[in-house]
Backbone as JSON, one array per atom type, in Angstrom:
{
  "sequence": "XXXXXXXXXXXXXXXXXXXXXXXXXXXXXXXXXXXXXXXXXXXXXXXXXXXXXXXXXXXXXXXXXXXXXXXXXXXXXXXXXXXXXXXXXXXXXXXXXXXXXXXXXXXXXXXXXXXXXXXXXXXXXXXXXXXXXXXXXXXXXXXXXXXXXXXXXXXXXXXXXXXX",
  "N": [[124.93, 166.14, 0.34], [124.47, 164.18, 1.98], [126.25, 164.05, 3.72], [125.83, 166.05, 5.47], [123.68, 165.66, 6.39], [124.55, 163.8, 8.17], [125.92, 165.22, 9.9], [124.48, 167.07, 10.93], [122.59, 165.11, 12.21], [124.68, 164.15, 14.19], [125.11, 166.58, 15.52], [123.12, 167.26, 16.72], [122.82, 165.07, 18.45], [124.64, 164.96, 20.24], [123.82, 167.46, 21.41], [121.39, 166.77, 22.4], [122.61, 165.09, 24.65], [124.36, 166.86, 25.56], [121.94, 168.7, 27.26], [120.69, 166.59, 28.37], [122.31, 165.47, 30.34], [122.86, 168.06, 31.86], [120.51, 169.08, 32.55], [119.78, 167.89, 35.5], [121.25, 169.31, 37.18], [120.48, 172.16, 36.56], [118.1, 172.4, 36.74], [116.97, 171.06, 39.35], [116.84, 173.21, 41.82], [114.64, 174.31, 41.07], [112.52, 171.55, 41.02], [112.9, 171.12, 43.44], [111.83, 173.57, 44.65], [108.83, 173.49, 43.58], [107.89, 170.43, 44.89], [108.32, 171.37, 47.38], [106.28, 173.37, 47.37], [104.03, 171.35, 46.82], [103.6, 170.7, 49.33], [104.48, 167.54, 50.0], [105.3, 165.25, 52.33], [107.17, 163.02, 54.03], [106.38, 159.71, 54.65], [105.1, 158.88, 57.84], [105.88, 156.49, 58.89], [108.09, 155.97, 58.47], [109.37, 158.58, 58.79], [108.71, 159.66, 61.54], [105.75, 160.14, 63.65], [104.16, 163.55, 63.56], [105.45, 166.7, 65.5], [104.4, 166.86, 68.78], [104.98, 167.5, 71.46], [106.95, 169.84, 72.77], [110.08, 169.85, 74.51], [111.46, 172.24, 76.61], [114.73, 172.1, 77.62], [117.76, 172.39, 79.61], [119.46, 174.09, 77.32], [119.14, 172.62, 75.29], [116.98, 171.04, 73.21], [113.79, 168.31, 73.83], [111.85, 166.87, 71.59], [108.33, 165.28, 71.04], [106.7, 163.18, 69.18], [103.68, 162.78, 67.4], [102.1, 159.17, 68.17], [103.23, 156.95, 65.69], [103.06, 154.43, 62.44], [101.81, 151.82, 60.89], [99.54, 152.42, 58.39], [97.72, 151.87, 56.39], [95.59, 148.52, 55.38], [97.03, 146.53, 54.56], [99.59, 146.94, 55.27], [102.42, 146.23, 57.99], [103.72, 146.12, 61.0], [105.12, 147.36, 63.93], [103.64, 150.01, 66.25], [104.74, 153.39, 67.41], [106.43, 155.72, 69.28], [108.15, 158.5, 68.59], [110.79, 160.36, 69.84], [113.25, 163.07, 70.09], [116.38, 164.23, 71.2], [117.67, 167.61, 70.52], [119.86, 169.99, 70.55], [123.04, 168.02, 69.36], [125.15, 168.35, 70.58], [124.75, 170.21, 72.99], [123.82, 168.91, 75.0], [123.43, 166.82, 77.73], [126.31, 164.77, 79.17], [125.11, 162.22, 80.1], [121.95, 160.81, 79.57], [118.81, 160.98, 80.96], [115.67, 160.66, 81.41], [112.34, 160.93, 82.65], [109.12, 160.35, 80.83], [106.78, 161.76, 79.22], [104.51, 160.18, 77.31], [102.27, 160.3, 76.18], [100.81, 162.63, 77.01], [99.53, 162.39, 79.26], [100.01, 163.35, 81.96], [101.28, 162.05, 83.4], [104.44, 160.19, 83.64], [105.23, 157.7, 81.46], [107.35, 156.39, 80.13], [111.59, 155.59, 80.95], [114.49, 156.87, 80.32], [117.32, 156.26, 79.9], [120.65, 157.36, 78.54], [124.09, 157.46, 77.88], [125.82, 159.71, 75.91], [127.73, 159.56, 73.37], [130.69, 161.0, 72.42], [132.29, 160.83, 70.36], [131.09, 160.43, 67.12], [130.56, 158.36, 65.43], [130.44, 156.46, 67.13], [127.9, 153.66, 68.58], [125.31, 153.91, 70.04], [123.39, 152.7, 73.42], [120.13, 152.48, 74.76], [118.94, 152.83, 78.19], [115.75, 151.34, 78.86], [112.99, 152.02, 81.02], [109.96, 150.83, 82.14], [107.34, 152.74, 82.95], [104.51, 152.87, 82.65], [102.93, 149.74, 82.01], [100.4, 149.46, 80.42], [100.77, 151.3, 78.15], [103.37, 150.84, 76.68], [105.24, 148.86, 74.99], [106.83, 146.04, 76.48], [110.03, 146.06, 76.73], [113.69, 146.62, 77.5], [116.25, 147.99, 76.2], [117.28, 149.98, 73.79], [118.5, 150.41, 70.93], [120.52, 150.47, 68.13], [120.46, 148.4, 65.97], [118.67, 145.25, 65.84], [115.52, 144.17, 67.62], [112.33, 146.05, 68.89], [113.01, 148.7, 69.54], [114.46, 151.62, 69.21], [117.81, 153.73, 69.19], [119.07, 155.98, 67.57], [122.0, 157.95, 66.33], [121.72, 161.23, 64.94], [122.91, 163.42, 62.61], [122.51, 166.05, 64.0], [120.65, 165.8, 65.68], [119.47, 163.38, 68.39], [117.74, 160.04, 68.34], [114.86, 158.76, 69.57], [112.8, 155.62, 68.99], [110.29, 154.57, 70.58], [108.35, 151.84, 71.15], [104.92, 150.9, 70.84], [102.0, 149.19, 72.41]],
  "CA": [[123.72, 166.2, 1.13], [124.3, 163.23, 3.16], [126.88, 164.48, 4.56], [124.83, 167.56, 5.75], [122.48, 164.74, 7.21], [124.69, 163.34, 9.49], [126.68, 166.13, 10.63], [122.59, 167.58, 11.82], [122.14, 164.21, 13.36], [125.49, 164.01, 15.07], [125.39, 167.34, 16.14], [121.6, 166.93, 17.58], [122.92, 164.1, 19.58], [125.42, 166.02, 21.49], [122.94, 168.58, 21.7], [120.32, 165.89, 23.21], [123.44, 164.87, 25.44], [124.15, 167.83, 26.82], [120.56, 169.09, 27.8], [120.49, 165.37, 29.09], [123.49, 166.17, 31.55], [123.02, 169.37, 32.67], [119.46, 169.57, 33.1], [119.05, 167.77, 36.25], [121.78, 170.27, 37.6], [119.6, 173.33, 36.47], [116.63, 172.16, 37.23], [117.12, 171.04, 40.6], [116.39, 174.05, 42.78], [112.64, 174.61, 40.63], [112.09, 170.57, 41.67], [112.74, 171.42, 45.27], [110.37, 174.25, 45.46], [107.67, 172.66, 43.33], [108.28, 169.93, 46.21], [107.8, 172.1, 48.59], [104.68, 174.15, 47.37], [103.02, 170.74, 47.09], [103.39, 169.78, 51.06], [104.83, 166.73, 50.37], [106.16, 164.96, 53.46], [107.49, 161.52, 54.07], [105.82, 158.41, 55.39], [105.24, 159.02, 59.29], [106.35, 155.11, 59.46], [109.73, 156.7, 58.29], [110.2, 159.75, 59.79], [107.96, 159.3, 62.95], [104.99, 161.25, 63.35], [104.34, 165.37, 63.81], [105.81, 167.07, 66.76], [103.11, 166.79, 69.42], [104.76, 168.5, 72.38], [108.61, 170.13, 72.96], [110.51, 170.16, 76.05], [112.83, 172.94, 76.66], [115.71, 171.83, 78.67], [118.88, 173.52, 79.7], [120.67, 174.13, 76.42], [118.46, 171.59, 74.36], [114.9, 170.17, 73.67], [112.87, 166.91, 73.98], [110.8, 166.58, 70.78], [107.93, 164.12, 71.34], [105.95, 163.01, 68.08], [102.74, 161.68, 67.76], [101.87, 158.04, 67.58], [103.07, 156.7, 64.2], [103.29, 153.38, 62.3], [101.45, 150.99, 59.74], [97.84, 153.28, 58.43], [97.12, 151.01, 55.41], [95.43, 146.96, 55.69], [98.73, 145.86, 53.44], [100.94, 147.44, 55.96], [102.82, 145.94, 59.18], [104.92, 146.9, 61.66], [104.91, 147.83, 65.37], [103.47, 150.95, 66.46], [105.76, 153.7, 68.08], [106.47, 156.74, 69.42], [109.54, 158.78, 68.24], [111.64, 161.28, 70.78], [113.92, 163.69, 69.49], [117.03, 165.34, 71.37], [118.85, 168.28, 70.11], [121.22, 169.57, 69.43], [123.27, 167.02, 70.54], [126.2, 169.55, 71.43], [124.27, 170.67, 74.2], [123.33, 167.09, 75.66], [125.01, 166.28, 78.62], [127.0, 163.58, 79.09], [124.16, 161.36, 80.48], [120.62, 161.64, 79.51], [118.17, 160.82, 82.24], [114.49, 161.3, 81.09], [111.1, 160.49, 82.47], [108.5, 161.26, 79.52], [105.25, 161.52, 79.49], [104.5, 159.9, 76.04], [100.63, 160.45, 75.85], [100.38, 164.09, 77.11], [98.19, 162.52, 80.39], [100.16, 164.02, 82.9], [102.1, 161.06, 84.24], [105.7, 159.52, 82.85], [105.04, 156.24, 80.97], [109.0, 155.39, 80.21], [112.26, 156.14, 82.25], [115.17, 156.42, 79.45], [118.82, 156.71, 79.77], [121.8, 156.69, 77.77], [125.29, 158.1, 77.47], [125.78, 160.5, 75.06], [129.23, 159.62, 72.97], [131.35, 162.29, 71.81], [132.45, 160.07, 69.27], [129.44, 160.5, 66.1], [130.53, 156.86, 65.12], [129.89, 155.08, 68.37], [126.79, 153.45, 68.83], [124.11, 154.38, 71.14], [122.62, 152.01, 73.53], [119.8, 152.88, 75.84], [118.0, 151.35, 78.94], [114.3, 152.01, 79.36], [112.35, 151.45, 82.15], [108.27, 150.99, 81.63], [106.56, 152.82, 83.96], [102.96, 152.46, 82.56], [102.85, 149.02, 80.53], [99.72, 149.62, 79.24], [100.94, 151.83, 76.64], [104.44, 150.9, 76.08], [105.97, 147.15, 74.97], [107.98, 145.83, 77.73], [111.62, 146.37, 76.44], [114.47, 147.54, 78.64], [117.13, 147.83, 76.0], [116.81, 151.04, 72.89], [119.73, 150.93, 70.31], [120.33, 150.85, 66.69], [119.72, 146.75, 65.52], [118.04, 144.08, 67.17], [114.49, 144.2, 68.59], [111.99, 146.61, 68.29], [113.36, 149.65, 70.23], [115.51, 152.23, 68.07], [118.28, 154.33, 69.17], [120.29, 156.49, 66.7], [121.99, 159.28, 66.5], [122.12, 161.75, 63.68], [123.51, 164.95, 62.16], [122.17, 167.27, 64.58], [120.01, 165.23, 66.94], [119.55, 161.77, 68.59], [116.56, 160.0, 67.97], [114.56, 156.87, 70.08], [111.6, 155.38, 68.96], [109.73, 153.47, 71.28], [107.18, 150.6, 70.63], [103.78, 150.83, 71.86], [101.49, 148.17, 72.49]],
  "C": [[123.75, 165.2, 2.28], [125.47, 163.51, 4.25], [126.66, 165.39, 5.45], [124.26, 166.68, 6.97], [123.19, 164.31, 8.6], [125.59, 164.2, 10.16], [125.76, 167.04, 11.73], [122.68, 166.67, 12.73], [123.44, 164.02, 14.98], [125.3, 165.69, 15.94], [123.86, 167.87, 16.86], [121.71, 165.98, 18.63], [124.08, 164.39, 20.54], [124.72, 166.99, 22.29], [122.09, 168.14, 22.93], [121.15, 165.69, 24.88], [123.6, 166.02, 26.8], [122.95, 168.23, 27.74], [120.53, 167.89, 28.63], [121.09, 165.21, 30.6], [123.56, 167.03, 32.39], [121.52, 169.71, 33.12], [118.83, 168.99, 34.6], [119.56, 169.08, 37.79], [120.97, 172.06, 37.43], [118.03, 173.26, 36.94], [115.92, 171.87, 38.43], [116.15, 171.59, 41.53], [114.66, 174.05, 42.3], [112.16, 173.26, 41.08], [111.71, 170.74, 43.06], [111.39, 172.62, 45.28], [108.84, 173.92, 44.64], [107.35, 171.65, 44.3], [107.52, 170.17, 47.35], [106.99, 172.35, 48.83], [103.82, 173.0, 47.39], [102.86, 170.23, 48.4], [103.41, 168.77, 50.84], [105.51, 166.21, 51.3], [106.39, 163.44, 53.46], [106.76, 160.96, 54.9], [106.27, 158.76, 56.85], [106.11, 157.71, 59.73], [108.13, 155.8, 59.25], [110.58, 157.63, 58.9], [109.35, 159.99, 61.19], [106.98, 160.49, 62.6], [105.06, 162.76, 63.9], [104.67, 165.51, 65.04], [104.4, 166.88, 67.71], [103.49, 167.8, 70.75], [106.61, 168.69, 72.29], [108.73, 170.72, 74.25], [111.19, 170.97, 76.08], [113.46, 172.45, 78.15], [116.78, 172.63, 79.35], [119.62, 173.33, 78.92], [119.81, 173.39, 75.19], [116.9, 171.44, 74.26], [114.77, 168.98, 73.77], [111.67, 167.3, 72.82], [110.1, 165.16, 70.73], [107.32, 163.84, 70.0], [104.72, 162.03, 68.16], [102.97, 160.51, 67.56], [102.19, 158.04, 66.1], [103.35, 155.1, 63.99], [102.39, 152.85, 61.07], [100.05, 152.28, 59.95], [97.79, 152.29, 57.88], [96.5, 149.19, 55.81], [96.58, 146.44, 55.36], [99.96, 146.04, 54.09], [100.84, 147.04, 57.23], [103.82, 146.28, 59.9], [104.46, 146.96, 63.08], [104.29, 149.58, 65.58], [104.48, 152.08, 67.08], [105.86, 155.31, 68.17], [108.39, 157.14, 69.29], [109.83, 160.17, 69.13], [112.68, 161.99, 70.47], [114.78, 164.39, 70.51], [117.91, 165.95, 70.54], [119.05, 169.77, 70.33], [122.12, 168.76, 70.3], [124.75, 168.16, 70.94], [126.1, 169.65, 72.54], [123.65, 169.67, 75.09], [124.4, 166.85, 76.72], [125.69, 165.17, 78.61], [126.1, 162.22, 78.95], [123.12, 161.98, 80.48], [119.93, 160.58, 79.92], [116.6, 161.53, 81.91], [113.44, 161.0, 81.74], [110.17, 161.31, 81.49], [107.7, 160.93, 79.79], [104.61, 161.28, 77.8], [103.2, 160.28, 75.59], [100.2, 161.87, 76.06], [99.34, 164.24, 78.29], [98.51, 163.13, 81.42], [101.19, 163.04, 83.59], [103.31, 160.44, 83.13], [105.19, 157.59, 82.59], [106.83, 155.25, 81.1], [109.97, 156.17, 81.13], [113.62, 155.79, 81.11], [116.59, 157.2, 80.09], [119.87, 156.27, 78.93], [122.88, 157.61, 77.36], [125.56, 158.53, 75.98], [127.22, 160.57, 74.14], [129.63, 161.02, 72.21], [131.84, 162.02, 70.39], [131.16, 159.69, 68.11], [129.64, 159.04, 65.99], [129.65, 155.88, 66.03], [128.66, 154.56, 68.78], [126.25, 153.6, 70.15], [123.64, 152.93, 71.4], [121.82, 152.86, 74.75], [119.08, 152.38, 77.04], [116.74, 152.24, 79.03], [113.66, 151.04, 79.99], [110.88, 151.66, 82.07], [107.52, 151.3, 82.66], [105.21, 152.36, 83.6], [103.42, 151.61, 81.14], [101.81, 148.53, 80.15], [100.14, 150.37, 78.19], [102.19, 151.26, 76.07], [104.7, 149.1, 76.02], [106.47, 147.33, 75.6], [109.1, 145.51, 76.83], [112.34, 147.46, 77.43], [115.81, 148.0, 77.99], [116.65, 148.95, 74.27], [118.58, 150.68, 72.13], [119.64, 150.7, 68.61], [120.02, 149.76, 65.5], [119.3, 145.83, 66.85], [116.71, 144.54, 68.19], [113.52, 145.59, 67.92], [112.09, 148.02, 68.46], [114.17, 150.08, 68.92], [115.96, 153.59, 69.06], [119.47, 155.17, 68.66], [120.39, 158.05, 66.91], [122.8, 159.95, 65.18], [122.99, 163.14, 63.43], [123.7, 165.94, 63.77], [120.74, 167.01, 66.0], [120.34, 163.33, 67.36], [118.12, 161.1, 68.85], [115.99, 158.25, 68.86], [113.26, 157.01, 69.52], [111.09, 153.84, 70.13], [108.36, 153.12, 70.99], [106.07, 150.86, 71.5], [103.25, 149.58, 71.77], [100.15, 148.49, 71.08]]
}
């Protein structure tokens, strides 16, 4: 009988094992669209906020995003607007923008920055402040150092710039 006993228990704890192993592999895809159906989205401070307006260019867009940054009292940070080109394929060599960050009708910044062919190579960019009421005075966008951000990802290249 005891032998019975632990040949159950051992062979319940393989059992446990497996299911343990394989279920995050089966289960997966039903996570993702549970996920999904609840409209969860990530922290705007993270992924910048909702599209607000898109540029079509020749070959590419200009995705602008609203204002995003700290909501909560507990939370700090700079404010900032995030800019989206892609695909970067279709990016010319040199990108040469005035933007109109607010949607008033007039260009606030004046951004440029060579477009490497090389995914590795870091991005730097210069920006020029036309209206500095809205924008921090910075003349320099790249991927550490300060509060400017210019990276570039998968399938686009991404600046966020600091507001006041």
């Amino acid at each position: 009988m005891s032998k019975l006993k632990s040949l159950f228990g051992y062979g319940a704890a393989v059992l446990v094992l497996t299911v343990m192993v394989l279920a995050p592999f089966v289960l997966m895809s039903r996570i993702e669209q549970l996920v999904g159906h609840l409209g969860l989205r990530s922290h705007p401070k993270y992924s910048g906020g909702s599209a607000v307006r898109v540029l079509n260019r020749d070959g590419y867009q200009v995705t602008i995003a609203a204002p995003a940054g700290p909501v909560g009292p507990m939370e700090w940070g700079p404010r900032f607007i995030q800019v989206s080109w892609s695909p970067v394929g279709a990016l010319p060599d040199t990108v040469d923008e005035q933007l109109d960050l607010d949607g008033g009708g007039r260009p606030q910044v004046r951004l440029r920055f060579r477009v490497p062919r090389d995914p590795k190579q870091p991005l730097t960019g210069q920006l020029e402040i036309l209206d500095p009421g809205l924008v921090r005075p910075i003349t320099i966008l790249r991927r550490t150092g300060g509060p400017g951000l210019l990276v570039g990802l998968d399938h686009s290249i991404v600046a966020r710039i600091p507001l006041n």
